[in-house]
PDB file of N, CA, C and O in Angstrom:
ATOM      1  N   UNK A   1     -35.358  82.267-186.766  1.00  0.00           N
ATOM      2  CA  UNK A   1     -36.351  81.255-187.038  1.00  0.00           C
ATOM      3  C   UNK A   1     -35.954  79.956-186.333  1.00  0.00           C
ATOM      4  O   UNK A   1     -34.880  79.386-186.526  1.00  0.00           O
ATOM      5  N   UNK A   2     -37.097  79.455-185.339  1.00  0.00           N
ATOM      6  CA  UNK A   2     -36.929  77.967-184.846  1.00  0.00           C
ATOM      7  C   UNK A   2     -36.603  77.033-186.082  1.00  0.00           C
ATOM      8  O   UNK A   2     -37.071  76.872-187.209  1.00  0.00           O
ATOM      9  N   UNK A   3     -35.566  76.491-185.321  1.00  0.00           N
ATOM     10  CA  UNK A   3     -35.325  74.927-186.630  1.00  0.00           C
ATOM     11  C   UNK A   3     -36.300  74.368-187.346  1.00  0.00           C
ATOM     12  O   UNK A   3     -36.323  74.262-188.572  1.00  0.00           O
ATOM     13  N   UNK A   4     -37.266  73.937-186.433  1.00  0.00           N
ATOM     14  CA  UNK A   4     -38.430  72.922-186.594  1.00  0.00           C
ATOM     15  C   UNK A   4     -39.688  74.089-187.587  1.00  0.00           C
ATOM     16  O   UNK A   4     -40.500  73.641-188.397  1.00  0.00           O
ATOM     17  N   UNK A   5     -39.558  75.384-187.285  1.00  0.00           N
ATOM     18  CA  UNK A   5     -40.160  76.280-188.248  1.00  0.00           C
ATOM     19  C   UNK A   5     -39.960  76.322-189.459  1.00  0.00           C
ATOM     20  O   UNK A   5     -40.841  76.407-190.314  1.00  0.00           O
ATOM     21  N   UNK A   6     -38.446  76.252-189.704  1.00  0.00           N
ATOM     22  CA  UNK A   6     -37.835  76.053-190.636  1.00  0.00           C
ATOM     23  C   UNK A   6     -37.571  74.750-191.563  1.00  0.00           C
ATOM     24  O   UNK A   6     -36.910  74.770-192.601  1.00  0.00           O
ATOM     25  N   UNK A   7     -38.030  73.928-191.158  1.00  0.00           N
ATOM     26  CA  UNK A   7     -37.651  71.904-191.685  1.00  0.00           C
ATOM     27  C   UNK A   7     -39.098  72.224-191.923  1.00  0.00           C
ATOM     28  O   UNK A   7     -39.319  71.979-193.109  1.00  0.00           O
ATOM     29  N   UNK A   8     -40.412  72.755-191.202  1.00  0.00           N
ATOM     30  CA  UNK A   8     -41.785  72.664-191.877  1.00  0.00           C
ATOM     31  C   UNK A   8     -42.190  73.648-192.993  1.00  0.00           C
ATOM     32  O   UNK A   8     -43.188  73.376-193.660  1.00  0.00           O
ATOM     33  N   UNK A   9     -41.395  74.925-193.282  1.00  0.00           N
ATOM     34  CA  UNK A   9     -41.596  75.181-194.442  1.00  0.00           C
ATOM     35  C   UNK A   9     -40.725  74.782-195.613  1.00  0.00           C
ATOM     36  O   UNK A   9     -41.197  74.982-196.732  1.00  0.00           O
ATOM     37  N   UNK A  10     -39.589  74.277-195.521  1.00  0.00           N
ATOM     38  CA  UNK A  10     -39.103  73.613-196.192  1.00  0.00           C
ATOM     39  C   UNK A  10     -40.131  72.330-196.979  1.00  0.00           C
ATOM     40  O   UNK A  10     -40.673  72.368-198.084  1.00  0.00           O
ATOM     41  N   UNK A  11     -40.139  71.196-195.897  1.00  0.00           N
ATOM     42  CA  UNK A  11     -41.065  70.118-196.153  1.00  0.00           C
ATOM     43  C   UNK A  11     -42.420  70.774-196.620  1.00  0.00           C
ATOM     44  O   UNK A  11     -43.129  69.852-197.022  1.00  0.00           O
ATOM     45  N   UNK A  12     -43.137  72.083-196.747  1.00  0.00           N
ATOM     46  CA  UNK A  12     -44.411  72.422-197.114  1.00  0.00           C
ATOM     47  C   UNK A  12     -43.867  72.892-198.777  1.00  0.00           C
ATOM     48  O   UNK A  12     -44.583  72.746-199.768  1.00  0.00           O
ATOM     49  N   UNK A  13     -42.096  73.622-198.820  1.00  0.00           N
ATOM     50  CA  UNK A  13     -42.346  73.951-200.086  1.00  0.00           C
ATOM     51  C   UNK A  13     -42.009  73.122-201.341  1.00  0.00           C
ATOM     52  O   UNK A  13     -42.384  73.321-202.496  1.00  0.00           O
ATOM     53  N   UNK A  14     -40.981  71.858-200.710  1.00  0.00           N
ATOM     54  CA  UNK A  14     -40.481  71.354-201.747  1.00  0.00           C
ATOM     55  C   UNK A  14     -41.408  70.702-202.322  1.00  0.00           C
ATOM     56  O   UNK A  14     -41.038  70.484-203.476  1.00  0.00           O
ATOM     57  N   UNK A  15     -42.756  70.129-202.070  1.00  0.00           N
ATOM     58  CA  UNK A  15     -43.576  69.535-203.079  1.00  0.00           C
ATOM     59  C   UNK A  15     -44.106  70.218-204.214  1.00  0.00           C
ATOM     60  O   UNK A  15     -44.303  69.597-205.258  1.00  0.00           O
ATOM     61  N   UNK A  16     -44.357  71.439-204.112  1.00  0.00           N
ATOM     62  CA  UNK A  16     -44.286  72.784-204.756  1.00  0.00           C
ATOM     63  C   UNK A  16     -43.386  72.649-205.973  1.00  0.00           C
ATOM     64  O   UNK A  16     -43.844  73.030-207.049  1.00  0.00           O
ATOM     65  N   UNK A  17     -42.537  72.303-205.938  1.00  0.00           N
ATOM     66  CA  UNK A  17     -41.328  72.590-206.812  1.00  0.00           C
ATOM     67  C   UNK A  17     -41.405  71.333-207.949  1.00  0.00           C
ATOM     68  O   UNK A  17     -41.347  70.125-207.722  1.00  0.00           O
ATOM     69  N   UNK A  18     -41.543  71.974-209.151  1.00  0.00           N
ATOM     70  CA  UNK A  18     -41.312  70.496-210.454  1.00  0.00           C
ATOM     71  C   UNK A  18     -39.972  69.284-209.651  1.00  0.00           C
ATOM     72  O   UNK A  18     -39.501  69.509-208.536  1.00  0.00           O
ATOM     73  N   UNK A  19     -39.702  68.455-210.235  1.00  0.00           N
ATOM     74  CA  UNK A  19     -38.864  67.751-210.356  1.00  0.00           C
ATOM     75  C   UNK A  19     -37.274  68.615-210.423  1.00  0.00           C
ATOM     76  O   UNK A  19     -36.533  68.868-209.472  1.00  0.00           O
ATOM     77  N   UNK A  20     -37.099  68.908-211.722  1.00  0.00           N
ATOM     78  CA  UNK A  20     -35.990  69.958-212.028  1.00  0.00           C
ATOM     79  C   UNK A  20     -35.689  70.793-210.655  1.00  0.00           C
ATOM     80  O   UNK A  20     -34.584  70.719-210.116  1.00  0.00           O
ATOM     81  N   UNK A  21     -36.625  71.500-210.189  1.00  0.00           N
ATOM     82  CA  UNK A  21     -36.257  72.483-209.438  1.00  0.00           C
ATOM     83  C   UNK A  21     -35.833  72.029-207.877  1.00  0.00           C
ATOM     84  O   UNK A  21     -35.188  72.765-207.131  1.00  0.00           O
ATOM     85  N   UNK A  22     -36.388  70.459-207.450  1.00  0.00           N
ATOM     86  CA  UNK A  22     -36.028  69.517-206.537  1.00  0.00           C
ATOM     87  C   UNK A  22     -34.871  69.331-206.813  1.00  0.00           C
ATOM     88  O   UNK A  22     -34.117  69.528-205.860  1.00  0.00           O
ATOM     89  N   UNK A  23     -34.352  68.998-207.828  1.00  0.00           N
ATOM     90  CA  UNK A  23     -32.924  68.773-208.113  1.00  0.00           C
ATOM     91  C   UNK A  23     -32.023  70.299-208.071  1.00  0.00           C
ATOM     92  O   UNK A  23     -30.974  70.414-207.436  1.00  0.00           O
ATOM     93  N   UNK A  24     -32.575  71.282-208.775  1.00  0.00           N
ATOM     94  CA  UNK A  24     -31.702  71.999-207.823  1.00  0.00           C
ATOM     95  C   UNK A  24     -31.459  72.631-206.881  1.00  0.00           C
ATOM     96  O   UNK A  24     -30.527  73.435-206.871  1.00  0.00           O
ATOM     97  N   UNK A  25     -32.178  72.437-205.943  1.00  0.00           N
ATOM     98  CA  UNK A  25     -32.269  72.771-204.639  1.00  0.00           C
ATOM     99  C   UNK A  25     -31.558  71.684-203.377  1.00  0.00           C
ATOM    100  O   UNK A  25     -31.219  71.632-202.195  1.00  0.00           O
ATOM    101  N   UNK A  26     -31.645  70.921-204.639  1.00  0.00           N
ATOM    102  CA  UNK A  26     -30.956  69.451-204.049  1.00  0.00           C
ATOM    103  C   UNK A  26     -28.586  69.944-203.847  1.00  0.00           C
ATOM    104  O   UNK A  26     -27.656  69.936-203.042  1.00  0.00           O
ATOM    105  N   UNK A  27     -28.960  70.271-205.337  1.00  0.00           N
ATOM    106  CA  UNK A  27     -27.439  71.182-205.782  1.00  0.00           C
ATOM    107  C   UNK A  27     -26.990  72.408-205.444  1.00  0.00           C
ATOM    108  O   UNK A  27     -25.874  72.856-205.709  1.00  0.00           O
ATOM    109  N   UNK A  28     -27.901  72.978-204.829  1.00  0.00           N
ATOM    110  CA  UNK A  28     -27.418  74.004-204.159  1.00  0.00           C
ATOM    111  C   UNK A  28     -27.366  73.989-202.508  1.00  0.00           C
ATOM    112  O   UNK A  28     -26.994  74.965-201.857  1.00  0.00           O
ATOM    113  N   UNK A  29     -27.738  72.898-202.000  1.00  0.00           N
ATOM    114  CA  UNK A  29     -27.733  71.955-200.768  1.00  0.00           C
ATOM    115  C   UNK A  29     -26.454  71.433-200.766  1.00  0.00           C
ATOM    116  O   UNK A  29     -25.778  72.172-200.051  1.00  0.00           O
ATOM    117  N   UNK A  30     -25.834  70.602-201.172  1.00  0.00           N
ATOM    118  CA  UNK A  30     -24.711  69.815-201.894  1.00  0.00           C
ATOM    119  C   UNK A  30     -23.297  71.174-201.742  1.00  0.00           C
ATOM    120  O   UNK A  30     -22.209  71.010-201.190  1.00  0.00           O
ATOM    121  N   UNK A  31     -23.688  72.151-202.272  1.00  0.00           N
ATOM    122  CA  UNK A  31     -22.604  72.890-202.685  1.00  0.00           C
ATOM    123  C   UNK A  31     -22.504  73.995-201.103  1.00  0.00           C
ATOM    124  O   UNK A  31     -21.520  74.564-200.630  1.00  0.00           O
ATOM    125  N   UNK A  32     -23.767  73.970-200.680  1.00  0.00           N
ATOM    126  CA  UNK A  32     -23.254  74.754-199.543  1.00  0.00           C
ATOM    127  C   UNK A  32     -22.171  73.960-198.852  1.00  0.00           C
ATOM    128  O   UNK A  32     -21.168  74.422-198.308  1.00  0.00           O
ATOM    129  N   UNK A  33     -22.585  72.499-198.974  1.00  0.00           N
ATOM    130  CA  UNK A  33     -22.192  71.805-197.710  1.00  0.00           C
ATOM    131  C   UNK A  33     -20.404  71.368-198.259  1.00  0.00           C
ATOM    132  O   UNK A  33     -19.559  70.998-197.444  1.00  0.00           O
ATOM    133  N   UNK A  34     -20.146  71.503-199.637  1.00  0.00           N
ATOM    134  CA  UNK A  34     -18.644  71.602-200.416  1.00  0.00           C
ATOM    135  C   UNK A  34     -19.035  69.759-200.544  1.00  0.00           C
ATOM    136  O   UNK A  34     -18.159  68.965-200.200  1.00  0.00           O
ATOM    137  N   UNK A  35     -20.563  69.177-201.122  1.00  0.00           N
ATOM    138  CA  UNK A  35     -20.544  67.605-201.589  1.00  0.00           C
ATOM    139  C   UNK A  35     -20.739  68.231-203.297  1.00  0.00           C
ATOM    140  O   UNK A  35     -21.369  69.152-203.817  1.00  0.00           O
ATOM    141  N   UNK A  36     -19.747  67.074-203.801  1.00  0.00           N
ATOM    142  CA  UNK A  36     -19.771  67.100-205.061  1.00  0.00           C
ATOM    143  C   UNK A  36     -20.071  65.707-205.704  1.00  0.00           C
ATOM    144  O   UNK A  36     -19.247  65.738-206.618  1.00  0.00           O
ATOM    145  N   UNK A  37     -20.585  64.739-205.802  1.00  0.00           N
ATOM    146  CA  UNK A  37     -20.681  63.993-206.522  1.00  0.00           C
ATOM    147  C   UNK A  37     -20.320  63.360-208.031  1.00  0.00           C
ATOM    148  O   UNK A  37     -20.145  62.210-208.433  1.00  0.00           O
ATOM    149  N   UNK A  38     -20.303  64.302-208.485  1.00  0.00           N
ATOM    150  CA  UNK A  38     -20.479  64.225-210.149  1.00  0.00           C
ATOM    151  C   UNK A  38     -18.604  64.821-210.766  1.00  0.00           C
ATOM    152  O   UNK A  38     -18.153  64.420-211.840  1.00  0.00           O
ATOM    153  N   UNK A  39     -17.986  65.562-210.044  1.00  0.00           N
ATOM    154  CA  UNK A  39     -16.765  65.959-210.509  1.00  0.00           C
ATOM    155  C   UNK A  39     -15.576  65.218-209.178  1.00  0.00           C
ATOM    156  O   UNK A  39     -15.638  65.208-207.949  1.00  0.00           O
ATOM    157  N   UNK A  40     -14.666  64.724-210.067  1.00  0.00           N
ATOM    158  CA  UNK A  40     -13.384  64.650-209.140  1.00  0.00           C
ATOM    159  C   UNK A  40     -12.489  65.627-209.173  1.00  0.00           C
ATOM    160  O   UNK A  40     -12.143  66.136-210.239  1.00  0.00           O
ATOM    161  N   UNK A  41     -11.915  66.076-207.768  1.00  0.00           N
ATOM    162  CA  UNK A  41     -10.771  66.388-207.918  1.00  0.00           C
ATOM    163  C   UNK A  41      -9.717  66.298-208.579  1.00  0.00           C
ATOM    164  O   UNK A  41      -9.259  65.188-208.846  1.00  0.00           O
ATOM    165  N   UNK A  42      -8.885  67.870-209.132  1.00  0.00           N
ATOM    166  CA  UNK A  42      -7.748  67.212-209.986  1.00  0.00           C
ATOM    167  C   UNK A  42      -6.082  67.484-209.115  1.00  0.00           C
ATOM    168  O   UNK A  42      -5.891  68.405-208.320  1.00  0.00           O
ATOM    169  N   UNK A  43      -5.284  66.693-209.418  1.00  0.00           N
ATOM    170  CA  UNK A  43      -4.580  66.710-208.681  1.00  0.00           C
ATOM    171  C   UNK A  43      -3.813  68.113-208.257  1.00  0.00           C
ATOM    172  O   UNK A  43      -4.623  68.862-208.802  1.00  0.00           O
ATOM    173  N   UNK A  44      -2.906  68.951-207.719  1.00  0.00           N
ATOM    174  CA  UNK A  44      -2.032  69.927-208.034  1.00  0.00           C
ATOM    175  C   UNK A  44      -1.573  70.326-209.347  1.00  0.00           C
ATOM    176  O   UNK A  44      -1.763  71.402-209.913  1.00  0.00           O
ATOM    177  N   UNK A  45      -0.733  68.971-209.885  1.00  0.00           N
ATOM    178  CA  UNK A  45       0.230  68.445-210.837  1.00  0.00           C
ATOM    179  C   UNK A  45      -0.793  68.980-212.245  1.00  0.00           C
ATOM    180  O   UNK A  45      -0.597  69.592-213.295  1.00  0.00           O
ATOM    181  N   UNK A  46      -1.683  68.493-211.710  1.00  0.00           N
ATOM    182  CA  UNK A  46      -2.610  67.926-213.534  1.00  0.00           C
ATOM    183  C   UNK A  46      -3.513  69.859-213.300  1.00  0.00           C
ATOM    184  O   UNK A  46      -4.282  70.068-214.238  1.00  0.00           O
ATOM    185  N   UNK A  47      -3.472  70.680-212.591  1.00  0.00           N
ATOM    186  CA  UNK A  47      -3.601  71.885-212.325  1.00  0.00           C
ATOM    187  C   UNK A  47      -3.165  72.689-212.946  1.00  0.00           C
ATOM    188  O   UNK A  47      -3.687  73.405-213.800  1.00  0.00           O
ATOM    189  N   UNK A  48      -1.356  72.599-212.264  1.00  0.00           N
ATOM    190  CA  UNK A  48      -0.748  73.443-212.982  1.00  0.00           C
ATOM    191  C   UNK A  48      -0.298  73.047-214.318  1.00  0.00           C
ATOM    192  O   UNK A  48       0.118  73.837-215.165  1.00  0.00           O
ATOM    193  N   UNK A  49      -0.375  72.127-214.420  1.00  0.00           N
ATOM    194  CA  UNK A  49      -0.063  71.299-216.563  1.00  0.00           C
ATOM    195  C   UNK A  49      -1.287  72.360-217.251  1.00  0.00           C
ATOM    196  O   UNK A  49      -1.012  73.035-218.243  1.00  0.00           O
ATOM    197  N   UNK A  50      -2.401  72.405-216.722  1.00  0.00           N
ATOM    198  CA  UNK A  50      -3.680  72.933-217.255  1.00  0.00           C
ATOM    199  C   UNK A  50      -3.589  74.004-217.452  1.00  0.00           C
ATOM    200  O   UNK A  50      -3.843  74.442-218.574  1.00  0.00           O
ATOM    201  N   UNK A  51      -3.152  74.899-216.324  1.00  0.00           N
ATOM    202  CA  UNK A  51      -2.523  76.624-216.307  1.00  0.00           C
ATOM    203  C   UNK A  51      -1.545  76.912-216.961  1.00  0.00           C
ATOM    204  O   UNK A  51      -1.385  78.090-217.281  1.00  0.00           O
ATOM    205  N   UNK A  52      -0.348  75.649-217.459  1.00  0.00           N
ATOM    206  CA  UNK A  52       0.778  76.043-218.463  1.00  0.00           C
ATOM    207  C   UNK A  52       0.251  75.518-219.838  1.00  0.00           C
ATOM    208  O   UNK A  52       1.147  75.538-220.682  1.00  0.00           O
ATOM    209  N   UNK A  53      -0.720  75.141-220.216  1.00  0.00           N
ATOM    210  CA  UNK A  53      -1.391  74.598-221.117  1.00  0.00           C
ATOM    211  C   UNK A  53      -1.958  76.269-222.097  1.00  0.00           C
ATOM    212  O   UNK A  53      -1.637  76.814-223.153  1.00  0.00           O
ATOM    213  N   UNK A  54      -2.704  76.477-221.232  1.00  0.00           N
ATOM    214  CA  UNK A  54      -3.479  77.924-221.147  1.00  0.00           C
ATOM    215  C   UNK A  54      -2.656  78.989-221.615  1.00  0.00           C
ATOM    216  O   UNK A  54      -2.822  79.544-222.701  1.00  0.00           O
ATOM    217  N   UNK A  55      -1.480  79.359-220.524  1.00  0.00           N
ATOM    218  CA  UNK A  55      -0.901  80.246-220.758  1.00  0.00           C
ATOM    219  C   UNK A  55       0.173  80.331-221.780  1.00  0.00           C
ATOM    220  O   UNK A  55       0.855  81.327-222.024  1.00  0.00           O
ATOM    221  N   UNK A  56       0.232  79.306-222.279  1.00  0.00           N
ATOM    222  CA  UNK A  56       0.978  78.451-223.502  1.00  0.00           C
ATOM    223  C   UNK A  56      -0.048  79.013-225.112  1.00  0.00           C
ATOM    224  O   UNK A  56       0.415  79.436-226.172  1.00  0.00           O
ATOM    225  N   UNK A  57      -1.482  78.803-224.734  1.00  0.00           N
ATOM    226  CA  UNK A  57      -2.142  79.118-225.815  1.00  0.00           C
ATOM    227  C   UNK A  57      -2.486  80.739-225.937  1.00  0.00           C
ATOM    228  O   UNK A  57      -2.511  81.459-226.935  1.00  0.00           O
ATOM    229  N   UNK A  58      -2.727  81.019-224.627  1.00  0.00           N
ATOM    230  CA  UNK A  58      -2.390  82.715-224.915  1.00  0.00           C
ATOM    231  C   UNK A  58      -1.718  83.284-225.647  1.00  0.00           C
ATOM    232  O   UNK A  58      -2.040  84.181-226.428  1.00  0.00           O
ATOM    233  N   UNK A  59      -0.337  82.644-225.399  1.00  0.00           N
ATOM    234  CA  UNK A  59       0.566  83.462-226.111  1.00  0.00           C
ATOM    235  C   UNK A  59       0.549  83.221-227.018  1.00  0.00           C
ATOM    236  O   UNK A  59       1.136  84.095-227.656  1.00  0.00           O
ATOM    237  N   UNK A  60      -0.010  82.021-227.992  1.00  0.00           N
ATOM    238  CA  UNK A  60      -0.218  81.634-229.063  1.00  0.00           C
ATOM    239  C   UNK A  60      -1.031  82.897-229.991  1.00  0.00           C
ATOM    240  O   UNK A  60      -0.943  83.081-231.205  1.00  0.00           O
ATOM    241  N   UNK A  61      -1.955  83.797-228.833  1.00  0.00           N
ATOM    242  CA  UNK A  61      -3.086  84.157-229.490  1.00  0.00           C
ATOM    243  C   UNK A  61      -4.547  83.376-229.809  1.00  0.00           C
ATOM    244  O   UNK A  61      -5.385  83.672-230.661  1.00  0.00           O
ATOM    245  N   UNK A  62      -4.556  82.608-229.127  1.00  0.00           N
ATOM    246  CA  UNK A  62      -5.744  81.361-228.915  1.00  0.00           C
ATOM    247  C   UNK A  62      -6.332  81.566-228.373  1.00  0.00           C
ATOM    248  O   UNK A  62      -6.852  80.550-227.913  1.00  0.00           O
ATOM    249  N   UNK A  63      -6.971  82.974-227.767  1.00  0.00           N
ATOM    250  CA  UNK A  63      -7.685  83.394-226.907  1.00  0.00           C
ATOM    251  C   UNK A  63      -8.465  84.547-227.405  1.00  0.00           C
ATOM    252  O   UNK A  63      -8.275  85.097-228.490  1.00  0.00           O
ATOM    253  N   UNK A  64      -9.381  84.880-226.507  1.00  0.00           N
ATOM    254  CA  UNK A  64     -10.524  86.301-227.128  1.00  0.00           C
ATOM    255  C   UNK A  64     -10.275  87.171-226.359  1.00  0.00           C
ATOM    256  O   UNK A  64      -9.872  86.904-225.227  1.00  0.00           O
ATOM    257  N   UNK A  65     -10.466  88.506-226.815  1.00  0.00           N
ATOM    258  CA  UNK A  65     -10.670  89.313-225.920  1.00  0.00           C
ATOM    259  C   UNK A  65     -11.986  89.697-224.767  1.00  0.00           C
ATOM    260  O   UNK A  65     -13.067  89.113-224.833  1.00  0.00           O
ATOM    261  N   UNK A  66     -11.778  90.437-224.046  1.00  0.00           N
ATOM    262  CA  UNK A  66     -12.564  90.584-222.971  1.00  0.00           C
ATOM    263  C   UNK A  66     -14.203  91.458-224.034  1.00  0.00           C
ATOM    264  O   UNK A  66     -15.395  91.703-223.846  1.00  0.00           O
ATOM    265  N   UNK A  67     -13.537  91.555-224.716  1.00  0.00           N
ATOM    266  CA  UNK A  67     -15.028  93.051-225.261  1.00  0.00           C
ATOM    267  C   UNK A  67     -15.313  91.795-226.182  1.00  0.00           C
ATOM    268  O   UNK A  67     -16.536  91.825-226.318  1.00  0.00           O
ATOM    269  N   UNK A  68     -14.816  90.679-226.903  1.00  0.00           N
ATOM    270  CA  UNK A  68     -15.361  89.655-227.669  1.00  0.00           C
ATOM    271  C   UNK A  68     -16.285  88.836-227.011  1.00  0.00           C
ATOM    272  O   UNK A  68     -17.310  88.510-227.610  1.00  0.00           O
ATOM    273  N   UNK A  69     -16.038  88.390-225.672  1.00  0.00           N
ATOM    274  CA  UNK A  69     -16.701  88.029-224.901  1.00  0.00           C
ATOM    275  C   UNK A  69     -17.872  88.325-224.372  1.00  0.00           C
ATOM    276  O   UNK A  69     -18.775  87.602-223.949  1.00  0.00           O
ATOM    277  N   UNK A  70     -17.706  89.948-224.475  1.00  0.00           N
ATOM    278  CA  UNK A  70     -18.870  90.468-224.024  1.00  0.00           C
ATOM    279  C   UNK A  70     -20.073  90.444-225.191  1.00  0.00           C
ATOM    280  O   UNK A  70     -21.199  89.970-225.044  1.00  0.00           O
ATOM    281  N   UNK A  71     -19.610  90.987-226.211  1.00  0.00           N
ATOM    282  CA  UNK A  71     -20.200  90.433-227.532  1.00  0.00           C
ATOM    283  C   UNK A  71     -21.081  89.278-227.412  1.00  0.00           C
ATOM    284  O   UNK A  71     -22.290  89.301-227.179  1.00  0.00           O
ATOM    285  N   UNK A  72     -20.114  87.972-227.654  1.00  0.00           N
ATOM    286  CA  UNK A  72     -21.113  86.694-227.835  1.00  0.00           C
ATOM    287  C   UNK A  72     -21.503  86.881-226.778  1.00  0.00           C
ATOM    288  O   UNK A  72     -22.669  86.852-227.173  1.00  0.00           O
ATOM    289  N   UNK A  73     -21.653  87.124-225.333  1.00  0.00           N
ATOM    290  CA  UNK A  73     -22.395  86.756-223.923  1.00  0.00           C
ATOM    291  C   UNK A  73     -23.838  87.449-224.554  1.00  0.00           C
ATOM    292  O   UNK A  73     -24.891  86.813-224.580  1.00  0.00           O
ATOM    293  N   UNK A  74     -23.695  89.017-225.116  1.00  0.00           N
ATOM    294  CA  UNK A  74     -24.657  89.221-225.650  1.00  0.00           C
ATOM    295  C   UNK A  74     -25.909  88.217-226.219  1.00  0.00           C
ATOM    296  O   UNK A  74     -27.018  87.908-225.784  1.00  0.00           O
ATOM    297  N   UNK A  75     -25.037  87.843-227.558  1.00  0.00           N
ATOM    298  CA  UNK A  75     -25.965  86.799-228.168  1.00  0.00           C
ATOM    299  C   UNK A  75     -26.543  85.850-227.782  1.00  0.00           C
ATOM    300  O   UNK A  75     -27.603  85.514-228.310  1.00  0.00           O
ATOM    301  N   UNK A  76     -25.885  85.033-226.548  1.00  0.00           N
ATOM    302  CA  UNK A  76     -26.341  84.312-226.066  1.00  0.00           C
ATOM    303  C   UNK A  76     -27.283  84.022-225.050  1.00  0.00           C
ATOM    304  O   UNK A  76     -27.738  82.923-224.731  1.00  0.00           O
ATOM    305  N   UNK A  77     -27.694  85.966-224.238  1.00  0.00           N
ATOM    306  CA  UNK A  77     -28.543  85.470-223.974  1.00  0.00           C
ATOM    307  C   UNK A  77     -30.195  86.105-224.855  1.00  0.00           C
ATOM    308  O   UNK A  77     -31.378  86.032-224.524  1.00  0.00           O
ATOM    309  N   UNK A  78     -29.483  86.705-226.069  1.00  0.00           N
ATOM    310  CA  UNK A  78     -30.417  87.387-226.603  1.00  0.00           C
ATOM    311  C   UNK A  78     -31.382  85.517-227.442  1.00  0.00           C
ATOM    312  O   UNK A  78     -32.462  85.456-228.030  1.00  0.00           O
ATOM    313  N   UNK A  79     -30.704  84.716-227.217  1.00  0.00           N
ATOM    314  CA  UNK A  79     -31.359  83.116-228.002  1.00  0.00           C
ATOM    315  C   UNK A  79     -32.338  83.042-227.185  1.00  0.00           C
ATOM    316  O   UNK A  79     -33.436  82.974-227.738  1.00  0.00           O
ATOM    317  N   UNK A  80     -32.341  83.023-225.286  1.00  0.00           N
ATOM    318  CA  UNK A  80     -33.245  82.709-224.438  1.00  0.00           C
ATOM    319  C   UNK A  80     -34.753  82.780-224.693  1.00  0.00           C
ATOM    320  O   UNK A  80     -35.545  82.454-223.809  1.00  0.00           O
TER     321      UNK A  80
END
């Protein structure tokens, strides 16, 4: 597809689209391109604190299992 084919159905569909759906098309624009706006980076440091944090509560038993998960995922989208 020519560029200019492509920038005119673009520009023909986004008026098409509610508000909401401008925005995410806007965010999935953004994310091809790796722009994030809204989240910062966390450092290495504050990474791995997070991953020994985690694996700290695992062992605690502070965690669900994989088939629990699947469970509530159930429910949640049975609310939709």
């Amino acid at each position: 597809m020519i560029i200019t084919t492509v920038k005119k159905e673009l520009s023909s569909y986004l008026p098409l689209l509610s508000e909401r759906q401008q925005a995410l098309v806007l965010d999935v624009i953004k994310n091809m391109l790796h722009i994030d706006t809204h989240e910062k980076r966390i450092s290495a440091e504050q990474y791995n604190t997070e991953i020994e944090l985690a694996l700290k509560e695992a062992k605690q038993g502070k965690s669900i299992s994989h088939n629990e998960v699947i469970t509530q995922s159930k429910k949640w989208l049975k609310r939709k």
